[in-house]
C-alpha positions as CSV (number, residue, x, y, z in Angstrom):
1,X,126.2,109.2,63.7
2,X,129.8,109.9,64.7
3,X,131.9,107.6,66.0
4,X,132.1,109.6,69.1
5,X,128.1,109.4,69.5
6,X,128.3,105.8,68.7
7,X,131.1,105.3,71.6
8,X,128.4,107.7,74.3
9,X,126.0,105.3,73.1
10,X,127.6,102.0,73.9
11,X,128.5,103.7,77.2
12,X,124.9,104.2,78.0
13,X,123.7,100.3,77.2
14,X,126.8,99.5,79.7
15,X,125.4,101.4,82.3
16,X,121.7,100.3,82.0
17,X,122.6,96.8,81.9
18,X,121.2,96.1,78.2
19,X,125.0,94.9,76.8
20,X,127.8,93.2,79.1
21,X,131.0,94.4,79.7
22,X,132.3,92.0,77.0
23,X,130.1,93.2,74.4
24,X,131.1,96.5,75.1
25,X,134.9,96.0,75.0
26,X,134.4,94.5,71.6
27,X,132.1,96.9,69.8
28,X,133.9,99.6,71.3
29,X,137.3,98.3,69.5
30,X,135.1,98.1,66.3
31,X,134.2,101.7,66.3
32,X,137.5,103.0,67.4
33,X,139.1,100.9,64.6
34,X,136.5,102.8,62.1
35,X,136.9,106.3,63.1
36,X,140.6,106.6,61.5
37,X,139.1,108.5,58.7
38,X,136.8,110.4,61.0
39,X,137.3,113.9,61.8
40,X,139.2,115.0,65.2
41,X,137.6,116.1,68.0
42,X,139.0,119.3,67.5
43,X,137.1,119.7,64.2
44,X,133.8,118.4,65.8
45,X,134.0,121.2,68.8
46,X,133.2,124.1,66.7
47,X,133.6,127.4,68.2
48,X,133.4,125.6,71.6
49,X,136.2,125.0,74.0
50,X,137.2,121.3,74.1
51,X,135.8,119.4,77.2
52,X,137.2,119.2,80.9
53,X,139.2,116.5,80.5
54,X,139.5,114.1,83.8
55,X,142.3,112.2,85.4
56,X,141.3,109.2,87.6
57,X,144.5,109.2,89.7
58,X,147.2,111.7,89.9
59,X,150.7,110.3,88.7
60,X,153.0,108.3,91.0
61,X,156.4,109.0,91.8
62,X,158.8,107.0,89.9
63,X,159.7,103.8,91.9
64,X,161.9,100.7,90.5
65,X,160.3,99.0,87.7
66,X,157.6,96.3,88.8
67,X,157.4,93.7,85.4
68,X,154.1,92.8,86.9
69,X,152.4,95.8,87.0
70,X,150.2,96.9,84.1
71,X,148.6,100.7,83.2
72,X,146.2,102.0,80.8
73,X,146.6,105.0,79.3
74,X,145.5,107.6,76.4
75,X,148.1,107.1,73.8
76,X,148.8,110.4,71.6
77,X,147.7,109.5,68.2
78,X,145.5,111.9,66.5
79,X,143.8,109.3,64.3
80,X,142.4,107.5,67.5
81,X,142.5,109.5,70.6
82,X,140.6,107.2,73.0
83,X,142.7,104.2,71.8
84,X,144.9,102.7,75.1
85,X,148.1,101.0,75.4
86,X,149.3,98.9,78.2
87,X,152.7,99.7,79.7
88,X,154.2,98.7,83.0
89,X,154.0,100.5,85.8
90,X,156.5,101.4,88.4
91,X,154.6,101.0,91.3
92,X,155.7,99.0,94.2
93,X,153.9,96.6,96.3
94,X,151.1,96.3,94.3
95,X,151.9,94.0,90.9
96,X,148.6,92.8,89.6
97,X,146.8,96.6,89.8
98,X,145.4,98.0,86.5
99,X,144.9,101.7,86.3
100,X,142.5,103.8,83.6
101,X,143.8,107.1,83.1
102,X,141.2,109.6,80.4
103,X,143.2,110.2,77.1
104,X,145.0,113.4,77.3
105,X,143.7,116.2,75.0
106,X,146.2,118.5,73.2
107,X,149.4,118.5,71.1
108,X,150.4,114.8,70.3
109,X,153.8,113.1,71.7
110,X,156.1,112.1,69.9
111,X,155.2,108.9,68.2
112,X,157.0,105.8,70.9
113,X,157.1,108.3,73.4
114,X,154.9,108.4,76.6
115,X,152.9,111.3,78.3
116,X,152.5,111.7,82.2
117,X,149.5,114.1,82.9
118,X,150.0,116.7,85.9
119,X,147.4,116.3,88.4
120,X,144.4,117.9,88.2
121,X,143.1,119.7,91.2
122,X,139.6,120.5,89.7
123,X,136.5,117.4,91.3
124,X,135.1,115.1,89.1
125,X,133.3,115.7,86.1
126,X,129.9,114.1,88.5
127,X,130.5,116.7,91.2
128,X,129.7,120.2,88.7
129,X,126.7,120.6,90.6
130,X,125.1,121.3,86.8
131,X,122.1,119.2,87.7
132,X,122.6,117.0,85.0
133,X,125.5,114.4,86.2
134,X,127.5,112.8,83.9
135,X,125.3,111.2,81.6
136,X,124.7,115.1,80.4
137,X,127.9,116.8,79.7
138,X,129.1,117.1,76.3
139,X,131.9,113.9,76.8
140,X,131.2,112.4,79.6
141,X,134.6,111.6,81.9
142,X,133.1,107.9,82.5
143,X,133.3,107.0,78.9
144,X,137.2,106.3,78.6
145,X,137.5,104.8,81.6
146,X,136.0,101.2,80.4
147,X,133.3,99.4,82.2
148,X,135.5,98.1,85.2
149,X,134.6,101.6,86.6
150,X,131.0,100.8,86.6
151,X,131.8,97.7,88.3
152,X,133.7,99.1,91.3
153,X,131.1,102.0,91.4
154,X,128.5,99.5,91.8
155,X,130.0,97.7,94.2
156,X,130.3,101.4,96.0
157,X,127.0,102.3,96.1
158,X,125.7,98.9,96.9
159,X,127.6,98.6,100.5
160,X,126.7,102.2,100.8
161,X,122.9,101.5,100.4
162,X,123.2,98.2,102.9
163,X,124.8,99.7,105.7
164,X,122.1,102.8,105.3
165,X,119.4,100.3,104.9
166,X,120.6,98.6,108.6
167,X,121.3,101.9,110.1
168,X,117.7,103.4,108.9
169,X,116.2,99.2,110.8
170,X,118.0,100.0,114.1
171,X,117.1,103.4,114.4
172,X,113.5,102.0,114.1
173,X,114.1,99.5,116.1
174,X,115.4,101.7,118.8
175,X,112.5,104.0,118.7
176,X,110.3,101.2,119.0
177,X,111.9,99.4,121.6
178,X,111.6,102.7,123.9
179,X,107.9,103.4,123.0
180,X,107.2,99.9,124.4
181,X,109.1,100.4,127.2
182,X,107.6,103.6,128.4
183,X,103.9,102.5,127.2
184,X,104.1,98.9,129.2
185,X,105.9,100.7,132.3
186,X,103.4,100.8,135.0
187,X,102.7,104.6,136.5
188,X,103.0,103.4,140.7
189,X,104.9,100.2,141.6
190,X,106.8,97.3,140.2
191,X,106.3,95.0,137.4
192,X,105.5,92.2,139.6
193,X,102.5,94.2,140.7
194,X,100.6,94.7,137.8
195,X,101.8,90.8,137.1
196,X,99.7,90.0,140.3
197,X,96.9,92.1,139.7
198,X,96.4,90.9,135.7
199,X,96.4,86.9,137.8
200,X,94.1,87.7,140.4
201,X,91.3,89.5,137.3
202,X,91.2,86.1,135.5
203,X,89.0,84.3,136.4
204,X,89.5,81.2,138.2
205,X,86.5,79.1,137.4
206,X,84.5,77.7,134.2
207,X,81.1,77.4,133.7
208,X,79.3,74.3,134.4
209,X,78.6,72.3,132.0
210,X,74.9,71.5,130.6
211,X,73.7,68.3,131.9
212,X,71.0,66.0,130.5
213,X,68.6,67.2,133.3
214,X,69.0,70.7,132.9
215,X,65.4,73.0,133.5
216,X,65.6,76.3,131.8
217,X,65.2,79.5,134.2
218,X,61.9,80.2,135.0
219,X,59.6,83.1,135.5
220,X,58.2,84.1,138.5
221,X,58.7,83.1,141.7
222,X,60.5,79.4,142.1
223,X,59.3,76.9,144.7
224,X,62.1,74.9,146.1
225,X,62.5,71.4,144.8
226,X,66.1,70.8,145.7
227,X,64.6,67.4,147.7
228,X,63.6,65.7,144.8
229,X,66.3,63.7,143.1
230,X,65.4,60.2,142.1
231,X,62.0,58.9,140.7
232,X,61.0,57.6,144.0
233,X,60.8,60.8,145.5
234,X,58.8,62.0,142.8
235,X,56.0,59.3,143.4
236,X,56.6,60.3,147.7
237,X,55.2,63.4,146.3
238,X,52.3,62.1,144.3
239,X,53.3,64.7,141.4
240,X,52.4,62.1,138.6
241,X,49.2,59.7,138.4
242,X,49.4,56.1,139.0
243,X,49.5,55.3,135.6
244,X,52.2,58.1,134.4
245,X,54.3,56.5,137.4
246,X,54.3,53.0,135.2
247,X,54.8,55.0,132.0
248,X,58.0,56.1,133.8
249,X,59.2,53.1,135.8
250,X,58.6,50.7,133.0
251,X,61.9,53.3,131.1
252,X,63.9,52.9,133.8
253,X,63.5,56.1,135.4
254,X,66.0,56.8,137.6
255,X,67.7,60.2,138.3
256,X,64.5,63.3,138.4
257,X,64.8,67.2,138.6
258,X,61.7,69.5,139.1
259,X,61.5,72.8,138.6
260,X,57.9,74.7,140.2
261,X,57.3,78.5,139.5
262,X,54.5,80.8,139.9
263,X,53.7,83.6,137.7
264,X,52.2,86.9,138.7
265,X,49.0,86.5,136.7
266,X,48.3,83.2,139.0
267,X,49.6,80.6,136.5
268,X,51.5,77.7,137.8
269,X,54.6,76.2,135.8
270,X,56.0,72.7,136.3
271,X,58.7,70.6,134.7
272,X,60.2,67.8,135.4
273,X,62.6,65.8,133.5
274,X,63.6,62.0,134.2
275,X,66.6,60.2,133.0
276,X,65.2,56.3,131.1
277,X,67.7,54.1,130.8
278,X,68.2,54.9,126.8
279,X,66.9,56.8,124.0
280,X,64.4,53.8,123.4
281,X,63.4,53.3,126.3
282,X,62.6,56.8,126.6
283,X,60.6,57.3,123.4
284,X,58.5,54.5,124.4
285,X,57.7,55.8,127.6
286,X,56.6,59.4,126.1
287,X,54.2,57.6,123.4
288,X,52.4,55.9,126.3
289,X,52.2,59.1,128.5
290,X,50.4,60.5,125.2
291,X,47.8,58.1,125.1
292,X,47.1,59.0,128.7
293,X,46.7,62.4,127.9
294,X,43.7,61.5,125.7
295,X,42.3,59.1,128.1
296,X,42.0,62.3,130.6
297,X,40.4,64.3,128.5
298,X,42.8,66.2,127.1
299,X,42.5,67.3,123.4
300,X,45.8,68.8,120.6
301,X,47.0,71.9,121.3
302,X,45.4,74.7,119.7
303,X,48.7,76.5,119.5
304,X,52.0,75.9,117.9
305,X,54.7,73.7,118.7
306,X,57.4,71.8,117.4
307,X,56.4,68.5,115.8
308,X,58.8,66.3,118.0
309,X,57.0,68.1,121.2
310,X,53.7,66.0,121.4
311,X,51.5,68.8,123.3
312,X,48.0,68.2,124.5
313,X,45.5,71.0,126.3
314,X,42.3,70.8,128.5
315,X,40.4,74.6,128.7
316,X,39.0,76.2,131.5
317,X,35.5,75.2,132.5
318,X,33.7,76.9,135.2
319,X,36.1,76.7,138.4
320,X,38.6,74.3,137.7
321,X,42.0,75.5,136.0
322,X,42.8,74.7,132.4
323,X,46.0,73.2,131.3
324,X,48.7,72.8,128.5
325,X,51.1,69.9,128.6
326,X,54.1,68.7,126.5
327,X,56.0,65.5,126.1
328,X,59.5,65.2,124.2
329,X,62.4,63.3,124.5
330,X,66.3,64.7,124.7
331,X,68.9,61.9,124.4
332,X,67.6,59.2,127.2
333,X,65.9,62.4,129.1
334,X,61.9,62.3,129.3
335,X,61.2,66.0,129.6
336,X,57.9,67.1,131.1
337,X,56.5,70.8,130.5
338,X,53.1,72.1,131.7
339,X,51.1,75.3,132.5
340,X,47.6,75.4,134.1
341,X,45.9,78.4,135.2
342,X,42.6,80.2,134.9
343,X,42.7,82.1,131.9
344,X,43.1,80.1,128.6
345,X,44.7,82.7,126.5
346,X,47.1,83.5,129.6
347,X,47.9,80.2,129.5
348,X,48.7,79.5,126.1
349,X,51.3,82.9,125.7
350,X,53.0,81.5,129.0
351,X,53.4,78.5,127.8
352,X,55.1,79.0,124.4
353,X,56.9,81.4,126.4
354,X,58.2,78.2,128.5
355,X,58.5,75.6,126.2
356,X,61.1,77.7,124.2
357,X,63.4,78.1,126.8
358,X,63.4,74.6,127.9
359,X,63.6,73.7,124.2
360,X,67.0,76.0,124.3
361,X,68.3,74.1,127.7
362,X,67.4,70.6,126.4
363,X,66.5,70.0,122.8
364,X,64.7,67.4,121.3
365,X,66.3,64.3,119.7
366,X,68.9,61.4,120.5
């Protein structure tokens, strides 16, 4: 590998990032300082012209000499072309600037002496429109030129890609903001209508809350048992037998709702639920209520029910209507559920029917 090749090569680990800049400075004097015996350029270009040499910055015009000032540029030894020297400068108002001008091709100076390149009118060795930028010419015009100028190019192209990044955001932004503004317009009117009219659809009011009493809707056609609040109304209306009427005062029966329906196949549904004065009180009073069952004649439901719901039937005989009935407890609530009517199997699908949706309203347990 030539020491040309070697010098493209520690050009391209600059630019990727794999060596830093100090790295590069000082490998970069190591192969410079081994190339003395190397061929020239010249004798490396073969029957090919020598490259398009580039300037960075076209000469300035002699000024009074600034000590301060510093300049890099392509000395004229043949051993070494790309080896720099720093002189001073003589340009005014500017003392600590550093300038890297490309090493000038051609016949060598005189040795001490110093060379001023015209300026070139011809772009950048980037701008040949080749398609292959400088990374694939045959030298490069980046690679004298050190890696401050990948630095400053960096720097370039970073602000560049910002201020396009915030330019691309509030050109979105903007297109946004107008969709919204023409989508949320109303077509007829002000704002403060459609304000008014979106207040007056919400709805004003919640939905009751379940209570403890609560009878499930019913089938059929309801009878109106809106007088019946307390317990003592309930016995007024001789719903109950004597002996259920103890079952219920002896819990502290208190507040009562009753809920009547008839069906259109002639059965009759009832429930009624009483508030006890606790849980206990209540449980007791349904295990008593269940004994009465049996003492009337009633036997276990043939169907199925839950086993917290104590159910009990008597069947049709003759004229008189049979009858399914059901005791359970809900919190301190002694609920009541019964169907009678004429037909037994009638009476049995109605009822399931019934006990499920009071089950759903009110169900079983403390």
């Amino acid at each position: 590998m030539t020491w040309q090749e070697e010098l493209q090569k520690l050009d391209l680990e600059l630019a990727s990032g794999r060596i830093s800049a100090d790295d590069y400075r000082a490998r970069r004097d190591e192969v410079l300082a081994g190339s003395t015996s190397a061929p020239s350029p010249q004798q490396q270009q073969g029957p090919f012209a020598p490259p398009f040499r580039w300037q960075a910055a076209p000469p300035q015009q002699q000024q009074p000499p600034n000590p301060d000032a510093t300049q890099v540029v392509g000395t004229g030894n043949a051993a070494s072309p790309d080896a720099t020297q720093v002189v001073n400068t003589q340009q005014k108002g500017d003392a600590e600037r550093t300038q890297f001008v490309r090493p000038v091709s051609g016949p060598n100076p005189q040795q001490g002496g110093w060379q001023s390149a015209p300026p070139i009118s011809a772009p950048p060795p980037w701008t040949t429109g080749d398609g292959f930028g400088p990374v694939g010419d045959p030298t490069p015009g980046w690679i004298a030129q050190g890696p401050e100028t990948f630095d400053d190019a960096g720097e370039r192209s970073g602000k560049g890609r910002v201020f396009a990044i915030i330019g691309v955001i509030l050109v979105l932004a903007l297109i946004g903001g107008g969709i919204w503004w023409f989508a949320s317009r109303p077509s007829g009117g002000t704002g403060g209508e459609t304000t008014a009219q979106s207040t007056s659809q919400t709805p004003t009011s919640k939905p009751k809350p379940k209570d403890d009493l609560e009878i499930a809707d019913l089938p059929g056609t309801q009878e109106d048992q809106s007088g019946i609040k307390t317990f003592e109304d309930v016995i007024a209306q001789k719903l109950l037998t004597d002996e259920e009427n103890t079952a219920y005062t002896t819990a502290g029966a208190s507040k009562v709702r009753v809920g009547v329906s008839k069906l259109p196949n002639g059965d009759v549904v009832q429930i009624i639920t009483v508030q006890a004065t606790d849980a206990t009180t209540a449980a007791t009073a349904v295990d008593a209520l269940n004994e009465l069952q049996v003492k009337f004649g009633m036997k276990p439901y043939t169907g199925v029910s839950p086993a917290s719901v104590s159910t009990y039937q008597v069947d049709v005989a003759g004229d008189k209507k049979g009858a399914v009935r059901a005791h359970y407890v809900h919190k301190n609530t002694i609920v009541r559920v019964q169907v009678a009517g004429k037909d037994q199997a009638a009476i049995s699908k109605d009822f399931d029917s019934v006990l499920a949706a009071q089950l759903s309203a009110l169900p079983t347990g403390a």
